[in-house]
C-alpha positions as CSV (number, residue, x, y, z in Angstrom):
1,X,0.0,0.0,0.0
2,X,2.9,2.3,0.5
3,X,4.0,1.8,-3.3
4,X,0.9,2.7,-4.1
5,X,0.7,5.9,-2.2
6,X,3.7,6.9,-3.3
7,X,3.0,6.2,-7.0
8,X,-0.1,8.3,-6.4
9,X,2.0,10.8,-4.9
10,X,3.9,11.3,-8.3
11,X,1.3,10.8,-11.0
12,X,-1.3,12.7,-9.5
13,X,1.1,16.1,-9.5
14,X,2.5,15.0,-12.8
15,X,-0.9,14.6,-14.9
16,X,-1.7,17.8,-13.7
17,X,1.6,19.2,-15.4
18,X,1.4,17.5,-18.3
19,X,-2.5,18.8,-18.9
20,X,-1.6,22.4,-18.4
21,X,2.0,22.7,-20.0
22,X,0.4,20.9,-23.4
23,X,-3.0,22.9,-23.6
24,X,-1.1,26.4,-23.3
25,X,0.3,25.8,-26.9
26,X,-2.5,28.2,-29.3
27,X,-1.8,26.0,-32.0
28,X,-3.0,22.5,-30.4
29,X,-4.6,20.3,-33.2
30,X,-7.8,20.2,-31.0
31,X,-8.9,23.2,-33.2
32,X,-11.1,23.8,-35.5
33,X,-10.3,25.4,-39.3
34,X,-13.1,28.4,-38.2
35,X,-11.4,29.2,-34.2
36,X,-7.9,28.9,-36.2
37,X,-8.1,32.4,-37.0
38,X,-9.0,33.6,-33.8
39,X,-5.8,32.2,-32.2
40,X,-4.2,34.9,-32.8
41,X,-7.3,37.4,-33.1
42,X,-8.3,40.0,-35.5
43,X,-6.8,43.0,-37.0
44,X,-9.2,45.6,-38.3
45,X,-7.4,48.3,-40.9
46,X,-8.3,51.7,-39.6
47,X,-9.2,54.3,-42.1
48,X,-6.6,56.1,-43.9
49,X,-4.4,52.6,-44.4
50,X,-4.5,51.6,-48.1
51,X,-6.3,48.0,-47.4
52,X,-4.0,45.0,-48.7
53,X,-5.1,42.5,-50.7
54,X,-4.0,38.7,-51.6
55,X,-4.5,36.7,-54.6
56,X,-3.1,33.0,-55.1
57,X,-2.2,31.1,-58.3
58,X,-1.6,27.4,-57.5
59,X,-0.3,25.4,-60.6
60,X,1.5,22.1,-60.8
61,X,4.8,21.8,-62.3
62,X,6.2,19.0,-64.8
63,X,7.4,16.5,-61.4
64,X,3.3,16.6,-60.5
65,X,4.5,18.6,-57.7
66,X,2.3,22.0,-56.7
67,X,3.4,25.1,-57.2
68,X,2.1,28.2,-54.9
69,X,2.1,32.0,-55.7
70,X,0.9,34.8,-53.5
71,X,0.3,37.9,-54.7
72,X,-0.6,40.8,-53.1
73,X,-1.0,44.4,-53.1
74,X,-0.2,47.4,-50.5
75,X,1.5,44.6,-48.4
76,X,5.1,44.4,-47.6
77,X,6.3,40.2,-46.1
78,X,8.5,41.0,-43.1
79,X,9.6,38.0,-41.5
80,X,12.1,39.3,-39.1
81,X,8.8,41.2,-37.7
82,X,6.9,38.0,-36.8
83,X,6.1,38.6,-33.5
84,X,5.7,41.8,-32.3
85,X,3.3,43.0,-30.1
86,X,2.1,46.1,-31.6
87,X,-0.5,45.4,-35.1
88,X,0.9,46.3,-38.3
89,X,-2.0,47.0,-41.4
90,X,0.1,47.3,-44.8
91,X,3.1,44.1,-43.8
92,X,3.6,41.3,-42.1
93,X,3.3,37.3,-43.6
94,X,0.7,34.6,-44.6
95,X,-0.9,31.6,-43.6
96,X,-1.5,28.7,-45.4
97,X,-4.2,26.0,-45.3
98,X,-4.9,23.4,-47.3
99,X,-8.5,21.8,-46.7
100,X,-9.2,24.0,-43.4
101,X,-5.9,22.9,-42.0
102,X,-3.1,25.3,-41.2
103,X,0.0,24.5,-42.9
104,X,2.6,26.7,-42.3
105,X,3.6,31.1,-42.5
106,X,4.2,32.5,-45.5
107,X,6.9,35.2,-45.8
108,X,7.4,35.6,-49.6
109,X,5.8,35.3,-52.9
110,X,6.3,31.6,-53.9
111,X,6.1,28.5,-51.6
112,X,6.1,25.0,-53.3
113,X,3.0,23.0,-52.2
114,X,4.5,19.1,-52.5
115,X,2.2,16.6,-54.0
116,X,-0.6,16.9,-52.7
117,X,-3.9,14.5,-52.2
118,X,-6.0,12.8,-54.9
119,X,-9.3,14.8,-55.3
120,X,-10.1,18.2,-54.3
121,X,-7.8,20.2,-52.6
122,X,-8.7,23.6,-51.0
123,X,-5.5,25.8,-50.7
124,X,-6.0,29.2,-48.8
125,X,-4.0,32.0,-47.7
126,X,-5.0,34.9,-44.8
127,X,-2.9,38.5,-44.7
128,X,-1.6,38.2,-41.3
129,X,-0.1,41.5,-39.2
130,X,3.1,41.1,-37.8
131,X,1.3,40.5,-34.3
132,X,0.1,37.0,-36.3
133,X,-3.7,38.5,-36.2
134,X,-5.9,38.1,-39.4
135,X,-6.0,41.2,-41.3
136,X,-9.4,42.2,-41.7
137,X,-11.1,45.6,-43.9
138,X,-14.5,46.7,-42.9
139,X,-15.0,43.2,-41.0
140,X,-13.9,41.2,-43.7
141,X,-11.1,39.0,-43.6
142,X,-8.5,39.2,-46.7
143,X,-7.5,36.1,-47.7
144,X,-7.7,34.3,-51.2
145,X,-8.8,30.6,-52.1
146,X,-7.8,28.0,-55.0
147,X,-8.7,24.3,-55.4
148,X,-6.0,21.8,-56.8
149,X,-7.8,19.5,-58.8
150,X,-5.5,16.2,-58.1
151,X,-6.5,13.6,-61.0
152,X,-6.3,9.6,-60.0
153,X,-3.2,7.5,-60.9
């Protein structure tokens, strides 16, 4: 019985840990493709800020593997900013998802895909501010979407 106590003594204190430390990470896989933007929250472009805007191009190159190109407008990429507390409305990076799934940042125009999965494939990319929140104009989010049409072997 004194094993056991003892056991209980440890565990007890470490589950505990191990439940906090590994639900403070925002990007747990626990979430959703609609609560992934709000991770990192919302940043509204105040008037007098030339709004950004995003479009993608996703094509597939002669090895069958996908090609990804961001375009924007009145947005500057700034990786070396990523992180900063204070907003930013006209620079910052991307995020990619591919079928409501967050990928990876962005911090340039071109970002090569891989192969991806038979079928339809829905590749989209948010303007993010330096701070990582979703850029938003008059309450709508910028991004841009594309489907990859994968053919069967």
């Amino acid at each position: 019985m004194r094993k056991f106590k003892s056991f209980l003594i440890f565990f007890i204190p470490f589950l505990l840990f191990f439940f906090y430390f590994t639900n403070q990470n925002e990007h747990n896989s626990h979430m959703t493709a609609n609560s992934s933007h709000s991770a990192h929250g919302f940043v509204e472009i105040p008037a007098g800020y030339e709004p950004p805007s995003v479009k993608i191009v996703v094509t597939q190159d002669q090895s069958k593997s996908w090609l990804l190109e961001v375009r924007t407008e009145n947005f500057t990429f700034t990786p070396k900013k990523a992180g900063t507390a204070t907003p930013s409305y006209n620079e910052g990076h991307a995020h990619l998802y591919i079928n409501g799934k967050k990928i990876n940042r962005l911090y340039g125009r071109y970002y090569n895909l891989g192969m991806l999965k038979q079928g339809e494939n829905k590749i989209k990319v948010t303007l993010n501010s330096n701070n990582h929140g979703t850029l938003k104009v008059k309450g709508k989010i910028i991004e841009n979407s594309a489907v990859a049409e994968v053919a069967s072997k």
